[in-house]
C-alpha positions, 0 to 999 in steps of 0.5 A: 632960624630955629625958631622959625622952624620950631614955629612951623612945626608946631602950627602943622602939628597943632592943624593935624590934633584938629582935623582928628578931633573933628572925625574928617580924615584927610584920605578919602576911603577906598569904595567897597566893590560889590557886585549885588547892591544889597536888598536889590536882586542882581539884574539875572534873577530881576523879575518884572511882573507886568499884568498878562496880555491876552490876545482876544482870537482873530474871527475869519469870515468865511464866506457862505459856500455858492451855489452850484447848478448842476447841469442835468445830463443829456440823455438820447430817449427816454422809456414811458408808459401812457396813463391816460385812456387815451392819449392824442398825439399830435404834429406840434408840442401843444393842444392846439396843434393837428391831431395826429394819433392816439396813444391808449392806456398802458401803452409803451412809448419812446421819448426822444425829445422835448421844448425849450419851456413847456410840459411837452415831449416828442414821442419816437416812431414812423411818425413822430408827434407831441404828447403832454407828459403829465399823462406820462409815467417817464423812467427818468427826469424829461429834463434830460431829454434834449430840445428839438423844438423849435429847431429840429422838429419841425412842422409840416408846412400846408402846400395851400395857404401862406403865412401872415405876412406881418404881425404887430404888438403893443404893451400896456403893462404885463398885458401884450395885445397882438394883431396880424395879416388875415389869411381866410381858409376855407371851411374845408380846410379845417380838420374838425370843428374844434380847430382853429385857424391861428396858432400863436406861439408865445415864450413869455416872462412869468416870475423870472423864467421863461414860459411857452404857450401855445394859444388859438384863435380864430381872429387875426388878433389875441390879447397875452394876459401875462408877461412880465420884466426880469428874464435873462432873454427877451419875450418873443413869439410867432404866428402860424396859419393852420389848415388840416394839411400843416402849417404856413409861416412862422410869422415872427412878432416884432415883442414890445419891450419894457419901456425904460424906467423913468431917472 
């Protein structure tokens, strides 16, 4: 029995002279805590340096301003002075119109309205008439003045003749070529040689804005030279018969319109 124990003690002691002599420690060291690896910054004083952003700047379109129409005041009258020597007056707002009177040179005058498309302005008085305003000096825009024709002034109707009882008209292009019924007057009934016994009445389409004209004859037919596509209302027109005494109609002109444009 003893010399199986003295062998087993010799065996672990000779084990244990082999495991020094060969650096390996049977007891694992114990890891040193460290909270900072070293040659690593610690995770609060890390600093990443990533390339700088810049952020080009947002473009806002703005819109152009829109154009605003300002309306033009409506006045009651306007105050003017007459420039030509002599001025005629007459019954409608057009050369063609009766002669009524005639305003001289320097003459003070009161304008109390004006039509819807031309250059003529209804003149104040016992009896109101028509004069062309570029023989006007007008204190203020004519613009302003409201528009009593056609609507509030009116013609003065001829008690002997009645009016055309109808009117046509056919296109070829801007041109309109208009006929109507005859009504003959006699030669007395004309005011002077320069009358003449029709008056048309045209609103027409010149580069979109509505024009009036006036235009005589004394045929039952006239030929309007210009009317053009691209107004916001239609072209339309009338016919009077006309004797020194007043007027007779209107006779409306049934307008041709444009044909539609081809798909």
């Amino acid at each position: 029995m003893k010399k199986g124990y003295l062998f087993i003690l010799l065996t672990a002691t000779i084990a244990s002279c082999t495991l020094s002599s060969t650096g390996v420690s049977a007891v694992p060291p114990t890891p040193i805590a460290s909270s900072t690896a070293i040659g690593v910054p610690s995770a609060e004083t890390s600093t990443v340096n990533s390339p700088t952003q810049t952020l080009m700047p947002t473009l806002t379109m703005t819109p152009p301003p829109t154009e605003t129409i300002t309306a033009i005041p409506t006045v009651e009258s306007l105050q003017a002075k007459v420039t030509a020597d002599l001025l005629s007056c007459r019954y409608g707002p057009g050369a063609e119109y009766l002669y009524l009177y005639a305003l001289k040179a320097g003459a003070n005058i009161k304008l109390v309205g004006r039509t819807d498309a031309n250059n003529w302005v209804w003149v104040d008085g016992k009896n109101k008439c028509w004069v062309n305003a570029k023989f006007l000096e007008i204190a203020g825009d004519k613009m302003s003045l409201p528009v009593v024709y056609p609507g509030i002034a009116k013609l003065p109707i001829s008690p002997y003749y009645r009016a055309s009882k109808w009117a046509k008209a056919t296109r070829n292009a801007n041109s309109v070529q208009v006929t109507w019924e005859a009504v003959p007057i006699s030669p007395g009934k004309y005011e002077d040689a320069n009358m003449h016994q029709y008056i048309v009445e045209v609103w027409r389409c010149e580069k979109g804005q509505i024009v009036f004209e006036t235009l005589g004859t004394n045929f039952p037919f006239i030929t309007i030279e210009n009317d053009e596509p691209g107004c916001s209302e239609p072209s339309h027109g009338n016919v009077w018969v006309q004797e020194k005494h007043g007027f007779a109609g209107p006779t409306e002109i049934p307008w041709p319109l444009y044909p539609s444009p081809t798909p």
